[in-house]
C-alpha positions in Angstrom: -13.6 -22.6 -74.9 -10.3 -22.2 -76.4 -9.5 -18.3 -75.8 -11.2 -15.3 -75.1 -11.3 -13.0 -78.4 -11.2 -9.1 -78.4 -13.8 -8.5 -80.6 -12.9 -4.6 -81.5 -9.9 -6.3 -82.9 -10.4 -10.0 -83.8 -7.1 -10.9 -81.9 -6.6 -13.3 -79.3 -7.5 -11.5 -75.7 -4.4 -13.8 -74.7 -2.1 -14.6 -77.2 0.8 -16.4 -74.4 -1.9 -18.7 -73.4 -3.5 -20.0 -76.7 -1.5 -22.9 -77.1 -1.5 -24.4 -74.0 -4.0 -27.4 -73.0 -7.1 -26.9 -71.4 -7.3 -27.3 -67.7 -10.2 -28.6 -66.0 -13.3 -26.6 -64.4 -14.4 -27.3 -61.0 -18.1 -27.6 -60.4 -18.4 -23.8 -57.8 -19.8 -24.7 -55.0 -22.8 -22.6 -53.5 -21.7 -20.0 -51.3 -19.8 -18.9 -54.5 -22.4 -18.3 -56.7 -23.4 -14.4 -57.8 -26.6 -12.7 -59.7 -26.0 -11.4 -62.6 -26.0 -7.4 -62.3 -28.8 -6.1 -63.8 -30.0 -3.1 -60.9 -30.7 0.7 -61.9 -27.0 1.4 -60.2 -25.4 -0.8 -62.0 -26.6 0.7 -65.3 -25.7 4.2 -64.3 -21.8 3.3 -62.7 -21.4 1.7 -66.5 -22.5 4.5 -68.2 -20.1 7.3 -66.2 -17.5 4.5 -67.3 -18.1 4.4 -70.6 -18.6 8.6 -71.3 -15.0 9.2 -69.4 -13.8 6.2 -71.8 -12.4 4.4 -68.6 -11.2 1.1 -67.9 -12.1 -0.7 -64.7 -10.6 -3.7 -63.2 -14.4 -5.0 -62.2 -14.8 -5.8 -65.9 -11.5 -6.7 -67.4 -10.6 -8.9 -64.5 -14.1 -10.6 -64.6 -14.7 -9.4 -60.8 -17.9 -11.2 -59.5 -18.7 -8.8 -57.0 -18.8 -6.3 -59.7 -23.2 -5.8 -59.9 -23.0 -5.4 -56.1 -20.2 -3.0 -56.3 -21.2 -0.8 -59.1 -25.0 -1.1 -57.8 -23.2 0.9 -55.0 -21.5 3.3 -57.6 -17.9 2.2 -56.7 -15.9 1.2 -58.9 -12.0 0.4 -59.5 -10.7 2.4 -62.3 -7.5 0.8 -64.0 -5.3 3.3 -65.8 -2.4 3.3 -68.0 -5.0 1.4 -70.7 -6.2 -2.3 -70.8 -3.0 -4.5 -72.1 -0.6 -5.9 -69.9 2.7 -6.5 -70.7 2.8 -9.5 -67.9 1.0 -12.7 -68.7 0.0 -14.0 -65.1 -1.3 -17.5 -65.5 -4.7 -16.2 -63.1 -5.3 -13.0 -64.8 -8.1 -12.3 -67.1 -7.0 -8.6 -68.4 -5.8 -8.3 -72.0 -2.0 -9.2 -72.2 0.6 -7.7 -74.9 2.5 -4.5 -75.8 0.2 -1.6 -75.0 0.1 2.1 -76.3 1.2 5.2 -75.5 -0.3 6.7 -72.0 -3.4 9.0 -72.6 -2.2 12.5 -71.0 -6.0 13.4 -70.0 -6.2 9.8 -68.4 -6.0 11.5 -64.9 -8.3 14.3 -65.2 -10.8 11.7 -66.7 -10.6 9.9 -63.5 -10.9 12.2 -61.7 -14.1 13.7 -63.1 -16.0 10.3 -63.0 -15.1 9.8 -59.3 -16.7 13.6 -58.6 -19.7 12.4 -60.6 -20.1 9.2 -58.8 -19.6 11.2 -55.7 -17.5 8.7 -54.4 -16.0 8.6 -50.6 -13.6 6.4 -51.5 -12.0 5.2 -54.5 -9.4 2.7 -55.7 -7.2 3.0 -58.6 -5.5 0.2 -60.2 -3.3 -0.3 -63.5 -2.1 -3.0 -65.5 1.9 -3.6 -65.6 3.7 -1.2 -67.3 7.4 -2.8 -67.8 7.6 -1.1 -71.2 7.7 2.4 -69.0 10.7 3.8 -67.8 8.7 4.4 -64.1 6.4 1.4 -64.8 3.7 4.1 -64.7 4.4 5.7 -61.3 4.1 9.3 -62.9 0.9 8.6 -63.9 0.0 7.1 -60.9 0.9 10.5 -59.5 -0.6 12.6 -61.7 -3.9 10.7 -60.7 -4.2 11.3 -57.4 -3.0 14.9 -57.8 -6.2 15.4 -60.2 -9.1 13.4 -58.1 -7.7 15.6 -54.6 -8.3 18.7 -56.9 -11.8 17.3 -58.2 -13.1 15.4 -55.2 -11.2 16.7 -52.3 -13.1 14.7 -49.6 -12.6 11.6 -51.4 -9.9 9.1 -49.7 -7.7 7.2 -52.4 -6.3 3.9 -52.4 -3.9 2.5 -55.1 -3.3 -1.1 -56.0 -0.3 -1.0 -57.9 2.2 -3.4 -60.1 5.5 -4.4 -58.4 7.6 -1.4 -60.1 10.3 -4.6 -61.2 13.8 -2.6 -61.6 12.1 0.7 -61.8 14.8 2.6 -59.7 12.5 5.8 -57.7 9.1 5.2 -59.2 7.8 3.5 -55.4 8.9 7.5 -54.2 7.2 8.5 -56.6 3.7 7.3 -55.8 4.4 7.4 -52.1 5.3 11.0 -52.5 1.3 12.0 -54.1 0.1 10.6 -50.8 -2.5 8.2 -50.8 -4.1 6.9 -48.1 -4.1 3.3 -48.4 -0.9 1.7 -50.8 -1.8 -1.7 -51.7 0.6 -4.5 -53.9 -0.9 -8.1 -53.9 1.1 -11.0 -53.7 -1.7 -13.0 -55.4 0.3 -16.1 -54.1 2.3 -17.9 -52.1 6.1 -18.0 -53.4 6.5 -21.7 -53.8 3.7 -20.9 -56.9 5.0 -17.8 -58.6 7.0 -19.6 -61.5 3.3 -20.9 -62.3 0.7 -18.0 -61.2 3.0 -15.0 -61.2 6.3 -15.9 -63.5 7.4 -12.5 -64.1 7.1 -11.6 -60.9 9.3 -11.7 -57.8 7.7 -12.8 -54.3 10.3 -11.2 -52.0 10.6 -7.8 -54.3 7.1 -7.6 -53.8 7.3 -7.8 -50.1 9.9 -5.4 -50.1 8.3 -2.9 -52.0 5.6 -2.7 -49.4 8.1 -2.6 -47.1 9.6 0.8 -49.0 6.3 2.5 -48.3 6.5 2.0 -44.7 10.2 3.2 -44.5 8.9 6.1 -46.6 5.9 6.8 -44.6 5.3 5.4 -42.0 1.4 6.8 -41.2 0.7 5.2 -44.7 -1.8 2.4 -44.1 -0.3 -1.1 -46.5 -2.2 -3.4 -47.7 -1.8 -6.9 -50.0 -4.0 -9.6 -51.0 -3.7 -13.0 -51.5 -6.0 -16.2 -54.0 -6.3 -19.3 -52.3 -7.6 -22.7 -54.2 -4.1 -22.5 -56.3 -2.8 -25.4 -54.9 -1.0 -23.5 -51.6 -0.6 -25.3 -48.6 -1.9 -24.1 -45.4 1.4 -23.6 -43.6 2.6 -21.5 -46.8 0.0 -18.6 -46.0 0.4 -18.8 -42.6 4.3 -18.0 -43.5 3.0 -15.4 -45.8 1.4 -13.4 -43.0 4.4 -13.7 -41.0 6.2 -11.9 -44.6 3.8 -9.4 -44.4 3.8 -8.9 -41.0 7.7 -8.1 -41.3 7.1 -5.4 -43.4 4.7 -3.7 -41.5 1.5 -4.5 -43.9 -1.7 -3.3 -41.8 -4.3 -5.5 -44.3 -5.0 -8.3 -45.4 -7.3 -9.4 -47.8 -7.9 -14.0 -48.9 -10.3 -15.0 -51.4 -11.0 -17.8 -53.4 -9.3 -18.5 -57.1 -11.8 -18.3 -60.1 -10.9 -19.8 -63.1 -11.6 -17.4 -65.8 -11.7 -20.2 -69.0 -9.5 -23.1 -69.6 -6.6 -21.6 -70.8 -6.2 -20.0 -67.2 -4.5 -22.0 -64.1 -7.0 -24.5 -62.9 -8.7 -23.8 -59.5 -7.0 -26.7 -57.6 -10.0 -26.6 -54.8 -12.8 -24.5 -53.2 -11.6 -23.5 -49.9 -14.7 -23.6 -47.3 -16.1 -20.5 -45.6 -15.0 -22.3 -42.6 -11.5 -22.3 -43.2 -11.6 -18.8 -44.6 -12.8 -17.5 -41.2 -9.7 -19.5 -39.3 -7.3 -17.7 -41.6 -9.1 -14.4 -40.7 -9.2 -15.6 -36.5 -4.9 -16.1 -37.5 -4.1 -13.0 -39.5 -5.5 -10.6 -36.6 -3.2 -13.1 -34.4 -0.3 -11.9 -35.8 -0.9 -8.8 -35.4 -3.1 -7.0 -38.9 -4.7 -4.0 -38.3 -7.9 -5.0 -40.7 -8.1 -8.6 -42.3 -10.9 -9.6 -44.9 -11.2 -13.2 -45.8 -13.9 -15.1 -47.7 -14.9 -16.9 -50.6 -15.5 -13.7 -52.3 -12.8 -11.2 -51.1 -11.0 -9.0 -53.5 -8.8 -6.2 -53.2 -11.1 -3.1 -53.6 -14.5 -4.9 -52.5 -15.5 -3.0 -49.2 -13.2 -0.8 -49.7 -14.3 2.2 -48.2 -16.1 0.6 -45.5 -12.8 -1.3 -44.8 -10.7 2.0 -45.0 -13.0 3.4 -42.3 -12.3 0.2 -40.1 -9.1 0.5 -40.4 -8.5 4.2 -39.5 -10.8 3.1 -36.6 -8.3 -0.3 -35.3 -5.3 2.1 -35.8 -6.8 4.7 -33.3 -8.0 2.2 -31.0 -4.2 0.6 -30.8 -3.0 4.1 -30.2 
């Protein structure tokens, strides 16, 4: 496999990564292997998707929770379109310059999270650096429409690292959603190679910003292992996080989505996943999830409720 092609178009799905050599695919081991989604839920979460002409994160990152998760009918709706202008050397969704926003983008949304009847929902976007706000309007404007649709629903936001985008963290902080979360992916001795148009300590800051800003906001980030970290480097990350007040914690295992992507380096065992987990609630996280097969928004809602239940508990 040489690069993943957008059919609808014919062009490459990641034009900054054609040229560059193959990398080698690790044999997964067991306890990573997934069915194929094929269930009655499934079916029904992709066709609300597809009649709200909606992007999700499940598909265009290659999620492999995503026929447990949309068996479930939830889903993680990506806004702002499907083209990155960032070209992440882990990250499966389409990379170049990408259009114009869609003004009824929110509404949308918000009408396929009231049909879904979902308790919680997660709403992520590609990076916008081609935006003045990187997209934090938007971001706004979403959460204003799915409290107006689906009041009852909680809403959690995964959002890019608003890179020199003076006001736009205010923005979003300022719609009020429940849970913020910004994934470092890594740790920062690997950005140049997983994350190059990134900045590790901006990114800690910005999650940082939403604390200062509100304080009752719960935080969140997420981190891959298997990219070649060492151990004492995430331990050090925690202690990051832990500076800037982040409440969550979420570890899971790299997947390789084809050769052109940075190679898993190594399967990290469900034993050491669990003695990351036993360290993170050491230093003091509210809510950690770690295993093989830990992303971002899987368990979301159930975490969310966990985690309003540790933060009453320490009060």
């Amino acid at each position: 496999m040489a690069v993943i092609v957008d059919t609808l178009n014919l062009r490459p799905r990641h034009p900054e990564k054609a040229h560059r050599p193959d990398a080698p695919i690790l044999r997964k081991p067991d306890w990573i292997r997934v069915k194929a989604p094929v269930s009655r839920g499934y079916l029904e979460t992709q066709k609300i998707v597809r009649a709200n002409g909606l992007h999700t994160v499940c598909e265009e990152a290659g999620c492999p929770n995503i026929g447990e998760c949309w068996d479930k009918k939830h889903a993680t709706f990506m806004i702002m379109g499907d083209t990155c202008t960032r070209a992440c050397a882990f990250c499966n969704v389409k990379t170049g310059l990408p259009g114009a926003l869609d003004p009824t983008e929110p509404r949308h949304v918000a009408e396929a999270v009231a049909k879904l009847g979902l308790n919680h929902v997660v709403i992520t976007s590609v990076d916008r650096d081609d935006l003045a706000d990187g997209g934090a309007q938007h971001f706004s404007e979403t959460i204003a429409a799915i409290r107006a649709a689906a009041p009852t629903t909680t809403i959690e936001i995964l959002t890019p690292d608003f890179l020199r985008k003076d006001g736009a963290i205010q923005t979003v902080v300022a719609a009020r959603p429940d849970v913020f979360n910004h994934n470092l992916e890594t740790v920062p001795s690997k950005y140049l190679t997983v994350r190059p148009g990134a900045r590790y300590f901006a990114s800690i800051r910005l999650l940082q910003q939403v604390k200062e800003l509100d304080p009752a906001m719960f935080t969140k980030s997420g981190i891959m292992v298997g990219l070649g970290e060492e151990r004492n480097e995430v331990l050090q990350l925690m202690d990051d996080l832990r500076a800037a007040d982040v409440d969550f914690l979420t570890i899971g295992q790299y997947l390789q989505p084809t050769r052109k992507h940075h190679e898993v380096v190594r399967f990290v065992t469900p034993d050491e996943f669990k003695a990351y987990e036993t360290i993170a609630y050491a230093k003091g996280f509210l809510m950690v999830s770690a295993s093989p097969l830990t992303r971002s928004s899987h368990h979301a809602g159930e975490d969310f409720a966990r985690l309003r239940t540790a933060r009453a508990a320490q009060a």
